[in-house]
C-alpha positions in Angstrom: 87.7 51.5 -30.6 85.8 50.0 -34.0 89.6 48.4 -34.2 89.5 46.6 -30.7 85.5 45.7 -31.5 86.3 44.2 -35.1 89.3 42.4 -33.3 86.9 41.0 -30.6 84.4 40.1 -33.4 87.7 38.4 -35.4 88.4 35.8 -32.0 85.3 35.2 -31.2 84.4 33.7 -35.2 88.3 32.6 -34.9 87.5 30.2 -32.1 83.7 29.3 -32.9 82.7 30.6 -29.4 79.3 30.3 -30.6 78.9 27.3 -30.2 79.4 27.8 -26.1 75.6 29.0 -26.3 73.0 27.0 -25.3 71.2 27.2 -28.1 67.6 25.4 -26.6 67.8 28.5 -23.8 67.8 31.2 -26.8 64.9 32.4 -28.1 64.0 31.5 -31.5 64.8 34.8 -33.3 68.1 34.6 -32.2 68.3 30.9 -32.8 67.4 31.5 -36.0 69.9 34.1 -36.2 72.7 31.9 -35.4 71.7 29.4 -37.5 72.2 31.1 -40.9 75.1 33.1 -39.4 78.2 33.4 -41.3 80.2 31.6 -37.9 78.8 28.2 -39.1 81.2 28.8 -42.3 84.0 28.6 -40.0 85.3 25.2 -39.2 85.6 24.3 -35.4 88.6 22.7 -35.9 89.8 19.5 -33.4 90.4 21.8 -30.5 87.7 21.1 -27.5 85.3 23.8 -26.0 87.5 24.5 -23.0 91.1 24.7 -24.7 89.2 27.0 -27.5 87.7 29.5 -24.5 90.9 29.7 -22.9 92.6 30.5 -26.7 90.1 33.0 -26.9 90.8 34.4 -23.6 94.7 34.7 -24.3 94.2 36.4 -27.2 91.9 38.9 -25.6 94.2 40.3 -23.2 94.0 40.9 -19.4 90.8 42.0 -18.3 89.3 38.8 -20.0 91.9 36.3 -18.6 90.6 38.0 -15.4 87.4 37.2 -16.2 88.1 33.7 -17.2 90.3 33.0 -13.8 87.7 34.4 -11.7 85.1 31.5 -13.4 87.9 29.2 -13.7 87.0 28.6 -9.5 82.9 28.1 -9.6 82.9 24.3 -10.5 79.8 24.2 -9.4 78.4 26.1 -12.3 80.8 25.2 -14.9 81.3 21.9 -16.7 84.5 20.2 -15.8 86.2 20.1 -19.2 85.8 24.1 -19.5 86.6 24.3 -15.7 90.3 22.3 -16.0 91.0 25.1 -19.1 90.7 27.7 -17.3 92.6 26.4 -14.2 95.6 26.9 -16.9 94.6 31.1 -16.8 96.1 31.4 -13.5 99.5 30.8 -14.1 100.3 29.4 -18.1 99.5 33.0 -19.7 102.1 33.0 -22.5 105.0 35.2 -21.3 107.1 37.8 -22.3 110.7 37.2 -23.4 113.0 37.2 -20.5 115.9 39.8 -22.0 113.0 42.2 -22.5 111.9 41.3 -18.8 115.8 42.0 -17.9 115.5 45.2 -20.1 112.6 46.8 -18.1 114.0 45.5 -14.5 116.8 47.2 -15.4 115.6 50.3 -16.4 113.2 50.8 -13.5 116.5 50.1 -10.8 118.3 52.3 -13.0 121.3 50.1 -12.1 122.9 46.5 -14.1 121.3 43.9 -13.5 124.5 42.3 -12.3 124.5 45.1 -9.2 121.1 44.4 -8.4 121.0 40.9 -8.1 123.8 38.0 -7.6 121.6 36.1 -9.6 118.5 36.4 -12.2 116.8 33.6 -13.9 115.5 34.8 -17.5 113.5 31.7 -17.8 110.0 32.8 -15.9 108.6 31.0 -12.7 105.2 32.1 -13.8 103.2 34.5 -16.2 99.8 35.9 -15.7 97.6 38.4 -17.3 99.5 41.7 -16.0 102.9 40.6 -14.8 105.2 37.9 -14.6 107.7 36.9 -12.2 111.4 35.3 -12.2 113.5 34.0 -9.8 116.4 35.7 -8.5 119.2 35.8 -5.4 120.2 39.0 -3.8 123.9 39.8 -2.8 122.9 38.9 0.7 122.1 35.7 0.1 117.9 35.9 0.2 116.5 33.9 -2.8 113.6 36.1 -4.2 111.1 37.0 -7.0 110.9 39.8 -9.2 107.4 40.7 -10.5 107.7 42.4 -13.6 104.4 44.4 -15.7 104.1 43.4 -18.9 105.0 45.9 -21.3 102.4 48.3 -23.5 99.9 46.6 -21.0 98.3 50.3 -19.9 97.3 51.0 -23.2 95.8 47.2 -24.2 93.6 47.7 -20.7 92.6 51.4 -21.6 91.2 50.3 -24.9 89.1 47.2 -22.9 87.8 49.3 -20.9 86.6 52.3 -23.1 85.3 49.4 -24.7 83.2 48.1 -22.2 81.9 51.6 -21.3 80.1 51.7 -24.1 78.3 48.6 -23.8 77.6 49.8 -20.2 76.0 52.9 -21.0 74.5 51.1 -24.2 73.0 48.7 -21.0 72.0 51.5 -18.6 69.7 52.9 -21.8 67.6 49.6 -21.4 65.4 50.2 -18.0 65.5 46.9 -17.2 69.8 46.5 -17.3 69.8 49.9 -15.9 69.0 48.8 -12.4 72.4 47.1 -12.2 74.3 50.7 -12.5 76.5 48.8 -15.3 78.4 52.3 -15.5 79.3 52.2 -11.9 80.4 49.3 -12.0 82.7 48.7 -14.9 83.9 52.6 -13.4 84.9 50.5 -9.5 86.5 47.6 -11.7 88.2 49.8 -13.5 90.1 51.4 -10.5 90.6 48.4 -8.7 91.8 46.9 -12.4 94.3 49.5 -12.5 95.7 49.2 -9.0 97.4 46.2 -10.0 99.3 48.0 -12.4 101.2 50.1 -9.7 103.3 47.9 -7.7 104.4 50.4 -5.1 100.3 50.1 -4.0 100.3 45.9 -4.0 103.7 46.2 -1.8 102.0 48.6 0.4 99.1 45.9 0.4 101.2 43.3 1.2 102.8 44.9 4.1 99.8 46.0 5.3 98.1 42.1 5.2 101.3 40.3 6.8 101.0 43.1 10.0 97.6 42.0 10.2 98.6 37.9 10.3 101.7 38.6 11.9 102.8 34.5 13.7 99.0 33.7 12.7 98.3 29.6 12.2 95.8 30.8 9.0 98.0 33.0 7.0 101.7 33.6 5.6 102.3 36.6 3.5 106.0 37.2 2.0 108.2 39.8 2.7 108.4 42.8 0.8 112.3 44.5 0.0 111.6 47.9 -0.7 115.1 49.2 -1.9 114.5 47.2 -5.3 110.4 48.0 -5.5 109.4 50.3 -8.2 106.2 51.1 -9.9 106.7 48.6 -12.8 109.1 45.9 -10.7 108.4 44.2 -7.1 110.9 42.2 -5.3 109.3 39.8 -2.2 110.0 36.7 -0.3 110.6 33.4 -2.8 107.6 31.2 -0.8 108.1 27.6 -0.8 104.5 26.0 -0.7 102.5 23.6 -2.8 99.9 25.3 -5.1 96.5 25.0 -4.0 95.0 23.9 -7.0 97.6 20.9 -7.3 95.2 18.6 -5.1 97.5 14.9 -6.1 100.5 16.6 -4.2 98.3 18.1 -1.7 96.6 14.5 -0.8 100.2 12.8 -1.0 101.3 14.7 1.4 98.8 13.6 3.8 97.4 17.2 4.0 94.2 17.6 6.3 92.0 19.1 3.3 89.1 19.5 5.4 90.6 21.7 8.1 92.3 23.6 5.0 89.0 24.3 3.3 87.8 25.6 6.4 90.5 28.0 7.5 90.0 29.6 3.7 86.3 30.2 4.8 87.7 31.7 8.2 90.6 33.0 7.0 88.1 35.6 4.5 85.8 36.7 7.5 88.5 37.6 9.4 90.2 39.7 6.9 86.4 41.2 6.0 85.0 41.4 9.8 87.9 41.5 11.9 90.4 43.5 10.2 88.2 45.2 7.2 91.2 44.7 4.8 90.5 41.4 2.5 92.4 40.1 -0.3 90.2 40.2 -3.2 91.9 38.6 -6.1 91.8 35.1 -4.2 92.3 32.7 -7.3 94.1 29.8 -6.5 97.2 30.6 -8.8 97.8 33.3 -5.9 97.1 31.0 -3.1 99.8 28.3 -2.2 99.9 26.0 0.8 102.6 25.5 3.5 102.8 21.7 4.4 105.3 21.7 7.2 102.7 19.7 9.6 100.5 18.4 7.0 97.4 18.3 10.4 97.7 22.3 10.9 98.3 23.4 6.8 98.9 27.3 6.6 97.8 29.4 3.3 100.3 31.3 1.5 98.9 34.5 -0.4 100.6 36.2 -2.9 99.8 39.1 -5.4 98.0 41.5 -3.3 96.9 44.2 -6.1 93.9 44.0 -5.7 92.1 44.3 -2.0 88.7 45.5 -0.7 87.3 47.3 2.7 83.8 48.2 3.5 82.5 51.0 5.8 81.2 49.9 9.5 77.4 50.3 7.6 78.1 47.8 5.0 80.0 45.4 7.8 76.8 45.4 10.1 74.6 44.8 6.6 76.4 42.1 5.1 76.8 40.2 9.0 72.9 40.9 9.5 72.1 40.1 6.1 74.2 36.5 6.2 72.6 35.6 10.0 69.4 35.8 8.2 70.2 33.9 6.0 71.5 31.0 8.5 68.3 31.1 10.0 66.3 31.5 7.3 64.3 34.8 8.6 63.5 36.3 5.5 61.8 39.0 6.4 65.0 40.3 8.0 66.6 40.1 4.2 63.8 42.1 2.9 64.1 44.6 5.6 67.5 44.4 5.5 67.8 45.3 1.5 65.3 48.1 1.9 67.0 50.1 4.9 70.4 49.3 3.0 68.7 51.4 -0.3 69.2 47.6 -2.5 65.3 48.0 -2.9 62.8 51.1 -3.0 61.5 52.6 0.5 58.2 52.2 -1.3 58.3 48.2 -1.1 56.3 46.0 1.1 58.4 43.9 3.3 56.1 41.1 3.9 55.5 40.7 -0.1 59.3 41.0 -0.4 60.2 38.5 1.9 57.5 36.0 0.5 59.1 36.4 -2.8 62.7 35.4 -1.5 61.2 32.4 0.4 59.4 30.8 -2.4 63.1 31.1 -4.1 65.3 30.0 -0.9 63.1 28.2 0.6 63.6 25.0 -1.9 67.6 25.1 -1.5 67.9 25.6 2.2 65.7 22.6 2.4 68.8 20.4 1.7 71.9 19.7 4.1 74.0 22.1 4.9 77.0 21.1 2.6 75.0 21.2 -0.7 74.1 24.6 -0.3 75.8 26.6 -2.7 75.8 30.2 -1.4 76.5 31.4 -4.8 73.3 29.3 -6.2 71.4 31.6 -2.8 72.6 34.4 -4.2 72.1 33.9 -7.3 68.0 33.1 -6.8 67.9 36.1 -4.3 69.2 38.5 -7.1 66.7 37.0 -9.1 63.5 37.0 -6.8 64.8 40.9 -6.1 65.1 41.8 -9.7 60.8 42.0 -9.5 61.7 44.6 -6.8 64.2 46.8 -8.7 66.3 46.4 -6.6 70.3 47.8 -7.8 73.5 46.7 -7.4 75.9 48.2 -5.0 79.2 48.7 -6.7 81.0 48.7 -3.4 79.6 45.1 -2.0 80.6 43.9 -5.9 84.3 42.7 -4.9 83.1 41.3 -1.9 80.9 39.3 -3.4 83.2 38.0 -5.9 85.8 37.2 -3.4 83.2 35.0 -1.4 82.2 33.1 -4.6 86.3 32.4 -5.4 86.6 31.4 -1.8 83.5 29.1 -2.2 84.6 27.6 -5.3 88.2 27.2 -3.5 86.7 25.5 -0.9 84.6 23.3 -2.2 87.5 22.1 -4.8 89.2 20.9 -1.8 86.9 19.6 0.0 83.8 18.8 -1.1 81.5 18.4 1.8 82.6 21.6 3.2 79.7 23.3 5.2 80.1 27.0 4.3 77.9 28.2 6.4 78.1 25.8 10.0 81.3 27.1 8.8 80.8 31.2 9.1 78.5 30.8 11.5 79.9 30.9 14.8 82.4 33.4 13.6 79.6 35.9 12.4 77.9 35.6 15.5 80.3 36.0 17.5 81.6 39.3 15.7 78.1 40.4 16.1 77.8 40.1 19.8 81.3 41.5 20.1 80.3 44.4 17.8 76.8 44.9 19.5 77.8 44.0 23.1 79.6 45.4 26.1 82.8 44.8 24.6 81.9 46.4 21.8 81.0 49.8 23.0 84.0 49.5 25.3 86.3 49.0 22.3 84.4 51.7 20.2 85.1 54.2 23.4 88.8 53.6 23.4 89.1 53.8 19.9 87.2 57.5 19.9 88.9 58.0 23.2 91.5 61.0 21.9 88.9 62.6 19.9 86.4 62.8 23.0 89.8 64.2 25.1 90.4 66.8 22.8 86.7 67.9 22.6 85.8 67.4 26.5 87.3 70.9 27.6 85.4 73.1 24.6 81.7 70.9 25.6 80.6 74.1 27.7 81.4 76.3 24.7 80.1 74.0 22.5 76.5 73.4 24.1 76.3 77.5 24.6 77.0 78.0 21.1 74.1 75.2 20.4 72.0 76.7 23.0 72.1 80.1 21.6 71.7 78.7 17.9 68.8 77.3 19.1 67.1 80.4 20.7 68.2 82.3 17.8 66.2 80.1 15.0 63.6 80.0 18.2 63.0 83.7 17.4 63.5 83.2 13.5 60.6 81.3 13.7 58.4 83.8 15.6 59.5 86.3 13.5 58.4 84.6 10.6 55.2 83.4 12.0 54.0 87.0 12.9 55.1 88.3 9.4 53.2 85.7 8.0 50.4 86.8 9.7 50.9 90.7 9.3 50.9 89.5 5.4 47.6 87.6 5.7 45.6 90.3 7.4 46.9 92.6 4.7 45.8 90.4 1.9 42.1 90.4 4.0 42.0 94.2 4.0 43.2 94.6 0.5 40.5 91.7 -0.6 37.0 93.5 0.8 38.9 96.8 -0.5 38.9 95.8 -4.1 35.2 93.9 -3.5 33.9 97.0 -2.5 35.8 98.9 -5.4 33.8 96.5 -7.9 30.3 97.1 -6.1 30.5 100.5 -6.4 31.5 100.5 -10.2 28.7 98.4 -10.5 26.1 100.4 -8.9 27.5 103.8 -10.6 27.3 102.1 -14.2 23.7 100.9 -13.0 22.7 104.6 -12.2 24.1 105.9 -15.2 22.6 103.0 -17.7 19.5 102.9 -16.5 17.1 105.3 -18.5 18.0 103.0 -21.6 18.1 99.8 -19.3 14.4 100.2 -18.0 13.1 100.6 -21.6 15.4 97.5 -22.9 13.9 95.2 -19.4 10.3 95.6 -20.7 10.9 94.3 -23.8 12.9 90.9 -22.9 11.4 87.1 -22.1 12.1 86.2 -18.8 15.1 83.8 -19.4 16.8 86.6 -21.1 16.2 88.9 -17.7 17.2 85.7 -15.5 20.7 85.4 -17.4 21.3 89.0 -16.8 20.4 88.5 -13.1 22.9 85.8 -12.7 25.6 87.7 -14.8 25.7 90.7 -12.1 25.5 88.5 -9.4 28.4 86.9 -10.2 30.2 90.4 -10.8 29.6 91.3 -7.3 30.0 87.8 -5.9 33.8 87.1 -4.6 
C-alpha cells in the first residue's frame, strides 16, 4: 500500500499535476503550501496540460483511465485542450504485446491458435484500460474480435482500490464528507469495477441487451460465439460502424446528427424505464455508429461489462423526481428526496424546496437547450448538502451514465434539448406505469403467483383470522395482568405506610418520658423542624 501511495505521489510530481489547480479557488494556507512546495523544483517540461493528465493517467493504471474517460465526455465542464486528451483514453491505452495476447488466448481455449481461428491479427484493433481486442476469422468464415484482459491486471486494480478505501474511510471520519457514504460507494464501484474483469458476465450482458433491441431502429448489439468465450477471452461480432467520437467522418457522410443525439437520449430511457437493464459504461470509444441510411443512423454498443438496474421504487423516484424538474415544481423534489430517505424525515419541505429554487431557478430561466442537466444536478446536490442529505450508492451509475450520455449528446449536436427530449418519453412511461394499462400489465405479470395462491386464500384468511383473535386475547390477557399487578402494588403501598406509622407511634410511646423533658427546653424553631421532620416520615 505505502508502495502504490509513494508511486501515486512519484506521477503526480512526475507530471507537475499541480499546476491543474486553480490556485485563486484555494485557500491561502494551501496556496501558500504549494508555493514553497518541492513540485515547483520540478520542471514542467514542453508537454501541455492535457497530454501531461492523460501521461499521468496511463501510468496510473485502470481505475484512473476510467476516471479520466468518464470526464473525457463532459465538455461542458472541461476545457477543450484537456477534453481532446482524454478523448485518446478511450481507445489509445498503450497495449500489450500481441504474442503475449496470443499466449493467454491460447491458454484460456486450451487449444493452438491455428485450431481456433483461420486467422489472428497480433497487431491490436484497439487497447483500453482492462482489455484489448484483435481481429480475427473463424473456420467458418465470420470475421470476429477477440477481447483479451490484460495480464497481472487483478492485482494492479486490488492495490487501487485498497487504496482508495482508505481515503474513503479517512473521508467518512470528517462529518461533513461522511454524508456522501464514500465507503459505500467506492465498495458498489468496486463490484461493478470488477465485473468487467469476468467476460463470461459482459457476454451474458450482451446477450441479454441485443434480446432486448432485437430489429430495433435505435440499437445494434454484436453477436456473441460462446464456444470460444472464456473468463479472460470474448469472441463477438466484428461491427462495421464509424466511431462516434469521429464527428469529420460522421458529417461527411451526411449523417443526421440531430436525430442521432436524440435517439442516444431515448435510446438510455428506454434501457432504464422500459427494460430496467442500461448500459452503463457509455463512453464513446464503446459507442460506434451504423451509417447505412445516413437520415435513420443506428448506435452500435460494445463492451457491455459494466450495466446497471434499479428496483421499481427507485424507477417511480428517479421518473417523479425528473417530471419535477421539467416543470419546475420544487416542492415535489423536496418531497420527493425526503420520502426517498436522500434527506432527514425531520426536514421542512417548504424550506427545502425554497433552497433548490433559489439554486434552479436561475438556470431553468434559460432555453431549453442550454440547460445542462449535469450543471442542475450539480447546484441541487449543492443546495441539498445544507440538508444532509447522502448519496445513494445505487442511483450513483445511473447518474454517471446520464452525464456520459449528456456529454455524448451534446458533442454531436449542440443544441440538443435534453429534456423536450425525455419528456414525452417520461410521461408517457408514467401514465403507462400509473394508468389502466399499468395495473393490467402488473396483473398479468403477478398472474401465476395469484393462481398458485387463489385455492389456499380460505386457509390463508382462517389462519389470519385466528392469528388475529389469538393476539386479540394476548392483549386482554395482558391488560388484566397489568391491572391484577397494579392493585397489588396499591395494597402493598398503604401496607408498608401503615407499617411506618406504627413504628412511629411505638418509638413515640417508648421515647417519650425523655422527649417531654427535652420539648420544654428547646426555642420554637428547634420544635417546628422536629414537627416537619415526622411529618415527612409519615407523609407518602
Amino acid at each position: 500500500m505505502s508502495l502504490r501511495l509513494l508511486r501515486i505521489s512519484w506521477v503526480i510530481t512526475r507530471h507537475r499535476l499541480d499546476t491543474l489547480l486553480p490556485l485563486e479557488r484555494l485557500p491561502w494556507w494551501l496556496r501558500t503550501l504549494l508555493w514553497f512546495s518541492p513540485l515547483r523544483l520540478v520542471p514542467i517540461g514542453k508537454r501541455t496540460r492535457g497530454e501531461r493528465l492523460r501521461l499521468a493517467l496511463e501510468a496510473l493504471g485502470p481505475i484512473f483511465i476510467k476516471f479520466g474517460q468518464m470526464l473525457s465526455t463532459r465538455r461542458d465542464l472541461l476545457p477543450a485542450d484537456i477534453a481532446d486528451e482524454l478523448k485518446r483514453l478511450q481507445d489509445q491505452v498503450p497495449p500489450f504485446p500481441g504474442d503475449q495476447a496470443a499466449a493467454r488466448v491460447e491458454k484460456a481455449l486450451e487449444t493452438p491458435l491455428t485450431v481456433a481461428f483461420a486467422e489472428f491479427d497480433r497487431v491490436p484493433l484497439a487497447s483500453a484500460s482492462i482489455a484489448q481486442v484483435h481481429a480475427a476469422r473463424l473456420h467458418t468464415g465470420e470475421d470476429v474480435v477477440v477481447k483479451i484482459i490484460r495480464p497481472g491486471i487483478d492485482r494492479v486494480m486490488r492495490q487501487d482500490m485498497a487504496l482508495m478505501y482508505q481515503v474513503a474511510k479517512l473521508f467518512s471520519k470528517i462529518p461533513e464528507a461522511r454524508r456522501l457514504r464514500p465507503v459505500e460507494v467506492i465498495r458498489d464501484y468496486e463490484a461493478t469495477l470488477f465485473d468487467e474483469l469476468d467476460l463470461y458476465k459482459e457476454a451474458a450482458n450482451t446477450s441479454q441487451l441485443k434480446r432486448n433491441f432485437k430489429d430495433s431502429p435505435l440499437l445494434f448489439v454484436p453477436t456473441i460465439y460462446w464456444p470460444f468465450t472464456r473468463r479472460h477471452v470474448m469472441v463477438q461480432e466484428r461491427i462495421r460502424g464509424i466511431p462516434v467520437a469521429d464527428l469529420e467522418t460522421l458529417i461527411a457522410r451526411g449523417t443526421n446528427l440531430k436525430k442521432l443525439a436524440e435517439r442516444g437520449v431515448e435510446l438510455f430511457f428506454t434501457q432504464v424505464f422500459r427494460d430496467n437493464f442500461f448500459h452503463a459504461d457509455m463512453h464513446p470509444g464503446n459507442i460506434f455508429v451504423n451509417c447505412d441510411n445516413p437520415d435513420d443512423p443506428q448506435y452500435i454498443a460494445i463492451d457491455c461489462g459494466i450495466v446497471g438496474s434499479l428496483t421499481r421504487e427507485d424507477q417511480d423516484y428517479l421518473a417523479r423526481n425528473l417530471l419535477a424538474f421539467f416543470h419546475q415544481d420544487y416542492y415535489e423534489v423536496a418531497a420527493l428526496h425526503i420520502e426517498s430517505g436522500w434527506v432527514g424525515e425531520n426536514t421542512r419541505a417548504n424550506e427545502f424546496a425554497a433552497a433548490i429554487r433559489t439554486v434552479c431557478e436561475p438556470i431553468l430561466e434559460k432555453p431549453l437547450k442550454d440547460i445542462s442537466f449535469g450543471q442542475v444536478l450539480l447546484g441541487l446536490f449543492q443546495t441539498a448538502r445544507r440538508f444532509n442529505m447522502e448519496v445513494q450508492p445505487q442511483l450513483v451509475l445511473l447518474q454517471k451514465t446520464l452525464l456520459n450520455i449528456e456529454g455524448l449528446g451534446r458533442q454531436l449536436y449542440p443544441d440538443l434539448d435534453l429534456w423536450s427530449t425525455a419528456k414525452p418519453y417520461l410521461e408517457q412511461w408514467m401514465k403507462e406505469r400509473a394508468g389502466v394499462s399499468g395495473l393490467w400489465e402488473s396483473l398479468k405479470r403477478q398472474a401465476p403467483e395469484l393462481s398458485h395462491q387463489l385455492p389456499e386464500l380460505p386457509v390463508l384468511a382462517h389462519q389470519a383470522l385466528s392469528r388475529m383473535e389469538h393476539e386479540h386475547r394476548q392483549r386482554h390477557q395482558q391488560v388484566d395482568a397489568i391491572s391484577a399487578m397494579r392493585v397489588q402494588m396499591a395494597r402493598h403501598s398503604k401496607r408498608l405506610y401503615r407499617l411506618r406509622l406504627g413504628l412511629i407511634l411505638l418509638a413515640l410511646a417508648l421515647a417519650w418520658q425523655p422527649l417531654s423533658g427535652w420539648i420544654e427546653l428547646q426555642e420554637w424553631p428547634v420544635l417546628a423542624a422536629a414537627a416537619i421532620g415526622l411529618l415527612l416520615l409519615v407523609w407518602q
